[in-house]
C-alpha positions as CSV (number, residue, x, y, z in Angstrom):
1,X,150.4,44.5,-6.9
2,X,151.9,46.0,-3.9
3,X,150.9,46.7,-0.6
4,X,151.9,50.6,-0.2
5,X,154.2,53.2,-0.5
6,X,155.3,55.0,2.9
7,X,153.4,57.9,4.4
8,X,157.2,59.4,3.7
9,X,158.0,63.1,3.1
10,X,158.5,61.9,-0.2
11,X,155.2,60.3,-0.9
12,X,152.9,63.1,0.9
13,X,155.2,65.6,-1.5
14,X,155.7,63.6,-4.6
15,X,152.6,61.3,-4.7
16,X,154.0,58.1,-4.3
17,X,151.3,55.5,-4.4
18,X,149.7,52.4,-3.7
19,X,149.1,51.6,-7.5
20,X,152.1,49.3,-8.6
21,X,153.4,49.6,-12.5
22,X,155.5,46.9,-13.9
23,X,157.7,48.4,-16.9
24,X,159.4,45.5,-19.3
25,X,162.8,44.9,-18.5
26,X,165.1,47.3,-21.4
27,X,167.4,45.7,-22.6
28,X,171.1,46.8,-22.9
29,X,174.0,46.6,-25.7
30,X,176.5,43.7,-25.5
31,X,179.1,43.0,-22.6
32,X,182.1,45.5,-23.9
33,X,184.6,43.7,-21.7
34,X,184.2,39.8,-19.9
35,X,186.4,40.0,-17.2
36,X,187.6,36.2,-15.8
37,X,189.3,36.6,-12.2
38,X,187.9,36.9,-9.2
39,X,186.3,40.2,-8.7
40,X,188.4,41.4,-5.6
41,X,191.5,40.4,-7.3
42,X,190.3,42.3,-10.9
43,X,191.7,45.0,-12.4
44,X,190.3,46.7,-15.2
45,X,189.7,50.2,-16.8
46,X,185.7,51.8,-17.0
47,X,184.2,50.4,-20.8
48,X,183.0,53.1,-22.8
49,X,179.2,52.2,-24.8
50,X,179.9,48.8,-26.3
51,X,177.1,49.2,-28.8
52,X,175.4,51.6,-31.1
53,X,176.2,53.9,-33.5
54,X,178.9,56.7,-32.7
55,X,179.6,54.5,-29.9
56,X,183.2,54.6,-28.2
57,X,185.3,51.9,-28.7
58,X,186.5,50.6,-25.3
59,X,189.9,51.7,-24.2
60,X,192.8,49.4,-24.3
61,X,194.1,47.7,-20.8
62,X,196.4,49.8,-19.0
63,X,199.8,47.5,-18.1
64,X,200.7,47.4,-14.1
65,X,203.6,49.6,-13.8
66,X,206.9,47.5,-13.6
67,X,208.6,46.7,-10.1
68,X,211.3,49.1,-8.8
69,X,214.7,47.3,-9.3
70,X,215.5,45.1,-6.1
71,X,212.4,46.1,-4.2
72,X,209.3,43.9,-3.8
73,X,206.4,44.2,-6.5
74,X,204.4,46.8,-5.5
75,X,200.7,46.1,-4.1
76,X,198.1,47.1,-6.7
77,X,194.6,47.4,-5.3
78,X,192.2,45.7,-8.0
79,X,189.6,47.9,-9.4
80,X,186.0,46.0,-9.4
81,X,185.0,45.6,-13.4
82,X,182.2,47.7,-14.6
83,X,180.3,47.2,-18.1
84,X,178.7,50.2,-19.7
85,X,175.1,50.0,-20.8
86,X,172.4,52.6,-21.9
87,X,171.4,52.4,-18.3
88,X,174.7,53.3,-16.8
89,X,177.4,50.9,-15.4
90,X,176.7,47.4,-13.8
91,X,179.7,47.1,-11.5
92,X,180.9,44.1,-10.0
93,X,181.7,43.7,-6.0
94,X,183.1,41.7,-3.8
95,X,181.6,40.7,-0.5
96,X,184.4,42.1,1.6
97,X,182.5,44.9,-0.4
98,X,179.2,45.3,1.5
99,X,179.8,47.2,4.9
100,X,179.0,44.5,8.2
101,X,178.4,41.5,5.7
102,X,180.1,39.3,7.4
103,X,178.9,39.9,11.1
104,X,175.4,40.0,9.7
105,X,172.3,37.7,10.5
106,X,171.4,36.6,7.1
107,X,168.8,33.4,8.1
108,X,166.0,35.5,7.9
109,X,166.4,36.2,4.3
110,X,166.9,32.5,3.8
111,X,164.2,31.9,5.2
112,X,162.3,33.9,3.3
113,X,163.8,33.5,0.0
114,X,163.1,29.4,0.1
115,X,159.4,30.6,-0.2
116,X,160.4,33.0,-3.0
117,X,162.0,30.2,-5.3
118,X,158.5,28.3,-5.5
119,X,158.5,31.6,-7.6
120,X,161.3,32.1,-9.2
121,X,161.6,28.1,-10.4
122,X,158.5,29.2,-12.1
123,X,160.4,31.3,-15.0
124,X,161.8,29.1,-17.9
125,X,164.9,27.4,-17.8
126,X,166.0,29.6,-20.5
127,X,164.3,32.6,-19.9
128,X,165.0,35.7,-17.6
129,X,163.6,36.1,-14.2
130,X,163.4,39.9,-14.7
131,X,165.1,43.0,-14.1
132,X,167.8,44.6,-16.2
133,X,169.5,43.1,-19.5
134,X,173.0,43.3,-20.6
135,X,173.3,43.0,-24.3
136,X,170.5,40.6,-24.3
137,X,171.9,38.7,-21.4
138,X,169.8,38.6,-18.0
139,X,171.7,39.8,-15.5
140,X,169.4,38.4,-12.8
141,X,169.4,34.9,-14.4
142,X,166.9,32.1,-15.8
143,X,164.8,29.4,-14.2
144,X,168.0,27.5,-14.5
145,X,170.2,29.8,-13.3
146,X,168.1,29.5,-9.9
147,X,168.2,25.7,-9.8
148,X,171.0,25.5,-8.0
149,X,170.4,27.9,-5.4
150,X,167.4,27.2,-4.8
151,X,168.0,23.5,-4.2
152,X,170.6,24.2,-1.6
153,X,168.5,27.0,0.0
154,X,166.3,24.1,1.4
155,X,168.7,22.6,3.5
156,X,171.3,25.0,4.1
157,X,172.0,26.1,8.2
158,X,175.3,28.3,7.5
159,X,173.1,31.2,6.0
160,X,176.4,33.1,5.3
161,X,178.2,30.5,3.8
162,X,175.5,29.7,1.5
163,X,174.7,33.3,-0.2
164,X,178.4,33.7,-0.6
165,X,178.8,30.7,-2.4
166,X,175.5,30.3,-4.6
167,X,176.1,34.6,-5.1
168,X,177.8,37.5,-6.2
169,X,177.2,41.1,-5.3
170,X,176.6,43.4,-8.2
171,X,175.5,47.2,-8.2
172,X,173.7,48.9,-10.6
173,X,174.7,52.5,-11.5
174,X,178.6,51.5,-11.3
175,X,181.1,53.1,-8.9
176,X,179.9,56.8,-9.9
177,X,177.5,59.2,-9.4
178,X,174.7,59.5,-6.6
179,X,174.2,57.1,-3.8
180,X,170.7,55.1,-3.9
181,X,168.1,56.9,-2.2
182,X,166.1,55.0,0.5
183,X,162.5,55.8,1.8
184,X,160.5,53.6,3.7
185,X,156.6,52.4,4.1
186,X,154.7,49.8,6.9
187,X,151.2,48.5,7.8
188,X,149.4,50.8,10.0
189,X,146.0,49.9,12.2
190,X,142.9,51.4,12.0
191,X,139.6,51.5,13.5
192,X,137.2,49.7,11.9
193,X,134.1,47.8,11.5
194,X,132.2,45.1,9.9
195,X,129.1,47.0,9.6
196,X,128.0,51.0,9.6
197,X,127.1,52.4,12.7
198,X,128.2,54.9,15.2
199,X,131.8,56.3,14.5
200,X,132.0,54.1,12.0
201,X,130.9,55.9,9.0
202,X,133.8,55.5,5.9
203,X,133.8,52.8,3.7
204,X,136.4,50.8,2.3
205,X,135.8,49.5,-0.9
206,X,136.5,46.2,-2.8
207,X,137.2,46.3,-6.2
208,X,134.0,46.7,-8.7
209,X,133.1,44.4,-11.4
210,X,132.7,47.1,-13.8
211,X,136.3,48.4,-13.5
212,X,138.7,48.1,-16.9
213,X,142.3,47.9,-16.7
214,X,143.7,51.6,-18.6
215,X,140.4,53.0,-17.9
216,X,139.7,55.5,-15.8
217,X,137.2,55.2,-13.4
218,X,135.4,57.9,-10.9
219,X,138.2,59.6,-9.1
220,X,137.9,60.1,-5.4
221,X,135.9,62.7,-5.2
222,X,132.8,61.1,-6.8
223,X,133.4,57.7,-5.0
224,X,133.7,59.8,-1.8
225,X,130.6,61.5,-2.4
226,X,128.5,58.0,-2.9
227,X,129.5,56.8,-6.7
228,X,129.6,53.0,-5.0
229,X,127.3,53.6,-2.7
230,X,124.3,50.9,-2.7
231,X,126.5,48.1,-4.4
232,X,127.4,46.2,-1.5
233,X,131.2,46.5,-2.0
234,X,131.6,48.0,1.3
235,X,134.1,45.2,3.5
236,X,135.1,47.6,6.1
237,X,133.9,50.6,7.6
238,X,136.6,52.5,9.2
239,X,136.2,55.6,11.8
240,X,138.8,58.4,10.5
241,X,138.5,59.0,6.8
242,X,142.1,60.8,7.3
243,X,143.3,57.5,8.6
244,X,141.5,55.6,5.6
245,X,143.2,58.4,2.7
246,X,146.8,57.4,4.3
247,X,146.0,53.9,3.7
248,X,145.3,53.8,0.3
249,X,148.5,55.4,-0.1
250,X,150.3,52.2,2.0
251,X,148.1,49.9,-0.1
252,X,147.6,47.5,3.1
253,X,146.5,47.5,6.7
254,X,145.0,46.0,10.1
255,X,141.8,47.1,10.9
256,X,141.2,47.2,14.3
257,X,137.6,45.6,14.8
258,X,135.4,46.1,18.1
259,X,136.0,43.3,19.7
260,X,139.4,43.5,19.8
261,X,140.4,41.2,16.8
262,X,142.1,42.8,13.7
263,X,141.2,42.2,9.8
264,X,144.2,42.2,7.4
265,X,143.5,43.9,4.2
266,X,145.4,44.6,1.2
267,X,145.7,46.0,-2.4
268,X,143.5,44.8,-4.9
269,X,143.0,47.4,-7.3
270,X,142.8,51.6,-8.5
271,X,140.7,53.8,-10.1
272,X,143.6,54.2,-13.0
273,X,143.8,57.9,-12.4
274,X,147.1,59.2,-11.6
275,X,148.1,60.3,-7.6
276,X,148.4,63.9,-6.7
277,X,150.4,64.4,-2.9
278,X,147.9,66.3,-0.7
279,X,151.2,68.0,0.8
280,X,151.7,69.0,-2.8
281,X,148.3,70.8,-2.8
282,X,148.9,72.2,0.5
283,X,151.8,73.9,-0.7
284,X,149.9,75.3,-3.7
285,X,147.4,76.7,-1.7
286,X,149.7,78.6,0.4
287,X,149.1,76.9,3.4
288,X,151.9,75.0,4.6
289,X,155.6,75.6,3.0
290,X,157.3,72.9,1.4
291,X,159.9,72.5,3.7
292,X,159.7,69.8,6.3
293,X,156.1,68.5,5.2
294,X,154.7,65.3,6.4
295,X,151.8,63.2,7.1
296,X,151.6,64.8,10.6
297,X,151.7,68.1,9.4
298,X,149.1,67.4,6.9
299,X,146.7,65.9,9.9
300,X,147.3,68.6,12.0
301,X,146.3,71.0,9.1
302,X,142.8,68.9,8.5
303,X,142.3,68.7,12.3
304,X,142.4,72.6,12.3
305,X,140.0,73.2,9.1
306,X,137.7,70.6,9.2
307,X,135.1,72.3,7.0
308,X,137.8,71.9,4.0
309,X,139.0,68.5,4.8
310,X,136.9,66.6,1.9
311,X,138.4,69.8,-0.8
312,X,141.8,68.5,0.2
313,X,141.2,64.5,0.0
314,X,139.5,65.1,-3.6
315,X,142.4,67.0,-4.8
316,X,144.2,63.5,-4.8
317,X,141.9,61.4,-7.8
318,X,143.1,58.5,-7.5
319,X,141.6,56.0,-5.3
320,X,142.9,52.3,-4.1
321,X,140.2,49.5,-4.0
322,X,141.1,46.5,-1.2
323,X,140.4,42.6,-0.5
324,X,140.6,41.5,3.0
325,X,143.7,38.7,3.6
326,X,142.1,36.1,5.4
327,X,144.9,34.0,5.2
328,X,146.9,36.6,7.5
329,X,144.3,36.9,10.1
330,X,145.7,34.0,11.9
331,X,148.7,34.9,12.2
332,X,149.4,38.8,13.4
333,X,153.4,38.2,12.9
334,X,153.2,37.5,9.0
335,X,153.9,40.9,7.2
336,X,151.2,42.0,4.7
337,X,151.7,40.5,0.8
338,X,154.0,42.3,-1.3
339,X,153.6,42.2,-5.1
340,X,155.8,39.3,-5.5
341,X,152.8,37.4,-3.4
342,X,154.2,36.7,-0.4
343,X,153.9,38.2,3.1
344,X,156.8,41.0,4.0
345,X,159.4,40.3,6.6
346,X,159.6,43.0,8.8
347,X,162.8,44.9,8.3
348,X,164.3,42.3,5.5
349,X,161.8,43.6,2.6
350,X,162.6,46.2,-0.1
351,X,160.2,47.9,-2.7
352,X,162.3,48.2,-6.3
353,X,161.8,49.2,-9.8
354,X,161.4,46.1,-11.9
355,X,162.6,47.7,-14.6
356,X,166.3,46.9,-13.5
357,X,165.6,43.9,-10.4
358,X,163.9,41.2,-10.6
359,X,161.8,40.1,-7.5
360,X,163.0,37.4,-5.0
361,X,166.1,38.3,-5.3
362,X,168.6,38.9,-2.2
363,X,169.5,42.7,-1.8
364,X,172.0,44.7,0.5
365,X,170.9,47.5,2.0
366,X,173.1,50.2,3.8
367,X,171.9,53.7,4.8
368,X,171.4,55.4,8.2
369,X,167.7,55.3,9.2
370,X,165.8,57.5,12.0
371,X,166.2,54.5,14.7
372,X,170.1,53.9,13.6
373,X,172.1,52.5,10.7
374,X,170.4,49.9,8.2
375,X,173.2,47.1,7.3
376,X,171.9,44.1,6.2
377,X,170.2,41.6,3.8
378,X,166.8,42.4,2.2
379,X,164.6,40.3,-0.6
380,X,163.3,42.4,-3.0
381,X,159.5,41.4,-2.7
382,X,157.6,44.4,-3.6
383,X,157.4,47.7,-5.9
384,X,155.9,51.1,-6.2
385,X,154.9,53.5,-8.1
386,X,157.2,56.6,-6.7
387,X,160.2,53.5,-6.8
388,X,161.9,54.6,-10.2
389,X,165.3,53.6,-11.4
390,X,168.4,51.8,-10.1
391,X,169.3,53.8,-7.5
392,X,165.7,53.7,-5.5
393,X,164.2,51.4,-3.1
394,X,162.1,51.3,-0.5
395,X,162.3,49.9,3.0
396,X,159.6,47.9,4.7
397,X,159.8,48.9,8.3
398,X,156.9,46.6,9.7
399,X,153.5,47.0,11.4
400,X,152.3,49.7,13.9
401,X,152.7,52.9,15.1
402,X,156.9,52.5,15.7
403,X,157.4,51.1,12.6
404,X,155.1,54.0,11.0
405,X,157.5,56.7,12.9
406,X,160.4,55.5,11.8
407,X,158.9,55.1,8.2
408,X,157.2,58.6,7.6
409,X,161.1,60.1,8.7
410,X,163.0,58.1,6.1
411,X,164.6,60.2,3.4
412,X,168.3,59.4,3.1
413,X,170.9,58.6,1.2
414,X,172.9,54.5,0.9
415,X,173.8,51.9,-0.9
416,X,172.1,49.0,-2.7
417,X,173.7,46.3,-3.7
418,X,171.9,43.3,-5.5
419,X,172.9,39.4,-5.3
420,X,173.1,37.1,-8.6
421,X,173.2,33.7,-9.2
422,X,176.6,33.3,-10.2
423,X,176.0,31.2,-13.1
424,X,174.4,34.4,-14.1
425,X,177.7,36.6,-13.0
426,X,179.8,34.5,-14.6
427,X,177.8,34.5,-17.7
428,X,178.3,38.6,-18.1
429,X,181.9,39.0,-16.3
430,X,183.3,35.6,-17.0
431,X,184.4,32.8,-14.7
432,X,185.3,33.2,-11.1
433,X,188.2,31.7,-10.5
């Protein structure tokens, strides 16, 4: 499972949470078209369904108009190739594609993805890694399909050269319709304690033994009002209980311990009751307007009615047990563990919807954050529950209170583009040549 969603405008309206789902892939109909040049130098015309009844048939190539008599062929700028599924279009790009590609630092995602393939070698030779289907066919790739890549991506030094030659771009959605929409989470630091005493008053819970996957458990609530209490699954005792409600939501966190040192925790667990946005409530009640909500608003709201701040945590039922990440402790720069099971890169992370990527792979990101525009390489290494759909993701920002700033003001509009193996590519659009 993941580590959290964002304290975004999105999640504090929308009830984004920590809990992470994994949906099967869906398969798609057949390929309508397989397309066999290169993809800049393609042309082609959109596919209508390829499959099912009632379906349209796919119209018929349209002939390049013929030269003008003693004048050079005219220049015709290829159209990328696109294949229609249930889904929406799969469309494939070029690198020249992807806005500052080529003057990007890509190492870091290198880096990062050689630890992904101990992963991603895991899936059968003949069996998909995950993430969307196109009539049957993975378009993410097998275990095989990774082989290659992955080999290389041990000893490769030219980061560029090697994504661009083990890759192709592809984007989901096609060349229509809405941009992807972007929010953004991180790892914030608490206050915290070992033991009870003095400020230190809210637990943190570990999961329980008596928890059942589907079942629901108590909701907030009851576990706020002493359901666990007496069990000994208290492994933190934290100072703000306002603080300690935000991180359930991120799903991960450093507590901040008296003597200076920090604990790493992370997401090991929920109550399997659904999430309700406190911001959502706040609205209901009349108390704050929709417009421009956010985690500050709601603290500054709690600050000023104290006496009701327990009636507004409980409207939320769901609830987010942790374990504490020892193996992090040592080291403050590693990121806390996303839900493909290895620690987040600061700024080169993504939360998607596994129902259309698979994790580990590389993806391009391009939107205009709050501290300037985001153009660059990503793994996808996490998910969410609010992360729904093709056109979603979800940017990791990093650790502290910057990263948390520029997190919880995230809302925009970009593009996503995900990398292939290309023996995958060319198994749905035909060889490159």
């Amino acid at each position: 499972m993941r580590t959290r969603l964002a304290l975004l405008p999105l999640l504090v309206l929308l009830g984004a949470c920590a809990a992470r789902t994994v949906p099967a892939p869906v398969p798609g109909p057949a390929p309508a078209v397989v397309v066999g040049a290169k993809p800049s130098q393609i042309t082609t015309v959109p596919l209508g369904r390829s499959a099912g009844a009632g379906a349209a048939p796919a119209p018929a190539p349209v002939p390049a108009p013929a030269p003008v008599a003693q004048a050079p062929a005219p220049t015709v700028v290829a159209l990328e190739p696109e294949i229609d599924t249930p889904e929406g279009q799969v469309q494939a790009l070029s690198f020249d594609d992807l806005t500052g590609w080529a003057d990007g630092d890509h190492m870091p995602v290198l880096l990062a993805l050689r630890t992904a393939c101990d992963k991603l070698l895991d899936a059968p030779v003949d069996s998909s890694v995950g993430g969307h289907d196109v009539g049957g066919v993975p378009l993410f790739g097998t275990g095989g399909d990774w082989s290659a890549p992955c080999r290389a991506a041990t000893g490769a030094n030219d980061a560029t050269g090697y994504f661009e030659k083990h890759f192709a771009p592809v984007a989901l959605g096609g060349s229509e319709g809405p941009a992807a929409l972007f929010t953004a989470y991180y790892e914030p630091e608490l206050r915290g304690s070992r033991t009870r005493g003095g400020i230190y008053q809210h637990p943190l819970y570990a999961l329980p033994d008596d928890l059942r996957s589907g079942v629901p458990y108590f909701d907030r609530a009851a576990i706020d009002a002493g359901a666990l209490a007496g069990r000994g699954l208290e492994i933190f005792w934290l100072a703000d209980p306002v603080e300690s409600f935000f991180l359930h939501i991120q799903g991960s966190g450093r507590i901040r311990l008296p003597d200076g040192t920090v604990a790493r925790v992370g997401y090991a667990g929920k109550n399997n009751r659904a999430y309700k946005a406190v911001g959502k409530t706040l609205v209901e009640w009349n108390e704050l307007p929709l417009e421009g909500m956010s985690k500050r608003k709601i603290e500054d709201w709690v600050a000023a009615n104290p006496a009701r701040r327990d009636e507004l945590l409980g409207t939320n039922p769901s609830y987010v047990f942790f374990t504490e990440r020892e193996e992090l402790n040592a080291d403050p720069t590693l990121g806390p563990v996303g839900a493909f099971g290895q620690p987040l890169p600061s700024m080169r992370a993504v939360a998607i919807d596994r129902k259309y990527y698979a994790l580990g792979i590389p993806m391009w990101v391009d939107f205009a954050s709050p501290v300037g525009p985001v153009q660059r390489l990503t793994l996808a290494l996490d998910t969410g529950g609010a992360i729904k759909g093709s056109r979603r993701a979800d940017y990791f920002f990093g650790s502290g209170d910057a990263a948390g700033k520029a997190a919880g003001s995230t809302r925009v509009r970009g593009r996503l583009i995900a990398l292939t193996p290309r023996a995958a590519y060319e198994r749905v659009f035909g060889p490159i040549t």
